[in-house]
C-alpha positions as CSV (number, residue, x, y, z in Angstrom):
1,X,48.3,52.1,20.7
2,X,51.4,53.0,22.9
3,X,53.8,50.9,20.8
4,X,52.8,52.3,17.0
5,X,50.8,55.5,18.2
6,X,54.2,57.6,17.6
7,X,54.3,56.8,14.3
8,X,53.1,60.1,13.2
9,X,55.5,62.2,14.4
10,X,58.1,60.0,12.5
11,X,55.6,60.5,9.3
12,X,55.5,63.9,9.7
13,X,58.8,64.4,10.0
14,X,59.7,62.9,7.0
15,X,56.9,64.6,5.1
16,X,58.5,67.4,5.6
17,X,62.0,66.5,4.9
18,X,60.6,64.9,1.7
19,X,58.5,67.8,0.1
20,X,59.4,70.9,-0.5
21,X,58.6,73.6,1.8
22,X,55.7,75.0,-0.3
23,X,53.8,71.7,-0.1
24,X,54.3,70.8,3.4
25,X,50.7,71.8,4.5
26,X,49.3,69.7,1.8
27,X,51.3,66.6,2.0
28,X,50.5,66.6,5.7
29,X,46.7,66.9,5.1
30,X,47.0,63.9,2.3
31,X,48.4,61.9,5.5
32,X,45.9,62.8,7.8
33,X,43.2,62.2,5.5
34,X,44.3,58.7,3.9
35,X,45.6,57.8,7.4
36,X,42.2,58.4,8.9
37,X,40.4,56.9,6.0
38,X,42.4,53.9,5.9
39,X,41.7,52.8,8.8
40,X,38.3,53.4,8.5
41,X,38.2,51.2,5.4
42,X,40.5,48.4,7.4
43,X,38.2,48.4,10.2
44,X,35.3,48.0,8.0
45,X,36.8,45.2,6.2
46,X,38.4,43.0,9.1
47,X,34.3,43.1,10.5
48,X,33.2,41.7,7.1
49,X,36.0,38.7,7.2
50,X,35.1,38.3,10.7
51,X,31.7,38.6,10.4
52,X,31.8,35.8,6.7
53,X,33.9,33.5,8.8
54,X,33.2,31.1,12.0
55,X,34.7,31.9,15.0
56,X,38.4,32.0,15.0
57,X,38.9,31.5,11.4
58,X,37.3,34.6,10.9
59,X,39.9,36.5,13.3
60,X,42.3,34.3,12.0
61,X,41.5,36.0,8.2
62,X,41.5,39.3,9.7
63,X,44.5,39.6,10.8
64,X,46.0,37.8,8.2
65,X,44.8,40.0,5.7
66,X,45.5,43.1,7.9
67,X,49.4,41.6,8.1
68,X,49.5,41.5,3.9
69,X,48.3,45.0,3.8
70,X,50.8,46.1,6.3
71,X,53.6,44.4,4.4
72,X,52.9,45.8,1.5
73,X,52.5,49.1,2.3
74,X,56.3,48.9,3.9
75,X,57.3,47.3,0.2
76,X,56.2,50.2,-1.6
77,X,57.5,52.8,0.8
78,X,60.8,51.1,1.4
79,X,62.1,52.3,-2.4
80,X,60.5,56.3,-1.5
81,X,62.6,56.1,1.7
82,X,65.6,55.0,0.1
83,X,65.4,57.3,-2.6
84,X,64.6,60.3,-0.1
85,X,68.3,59.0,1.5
86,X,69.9,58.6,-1.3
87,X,69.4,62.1,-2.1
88,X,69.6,64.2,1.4
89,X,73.0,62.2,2.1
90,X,74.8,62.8,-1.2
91,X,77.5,65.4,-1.0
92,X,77.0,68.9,-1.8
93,X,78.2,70.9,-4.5
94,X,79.4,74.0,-3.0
């Protein structure tokens, strides 16, 4: 937990930077709630694999298939982080 507990504070902060100030509170409460429910569904499913499978294959399939999820979710929100810095770093019409 000490090594990716921070995350959030990194999510929120781009959350906020991302929608507009109006939606904030609501884009922050679709993270909590999808954050919190995703890893209840996770949980639930790496004790199924483990729970179908013998021994180490089973852990073996869990965290396999805990690492594909993981990668991608970062492939589809690598091309919303680029986009987000695409547009906050272009210049300014004054």
């Amino acid at each position: 937990f000490g090594l990716s507990g921070s995350y959030f504070v990194v999510l929120a902060a781009e959350v906020r930077s991302t929608y507009p100030h109006s939606l904030t509170g609501r884009a922050l409460t679709g993270i909590n709630f999808f954050g919190m429910a995703g890893a209840m569904v996770v949980q639930w499913l790496m004790g199924v694999m483990i729970g179908a499978n013998d021994g180490v294959a089973g852990y073996r399939v869990a965290f396999a298939a805990t690492a594909v999820l993981a990668s991608i979710a970062l492939l589809v929100y690598l091309p919303v982080a680029r986009s987000h810095r695409r547009q906050t770093s272009a210049p300014s019409e004054a």
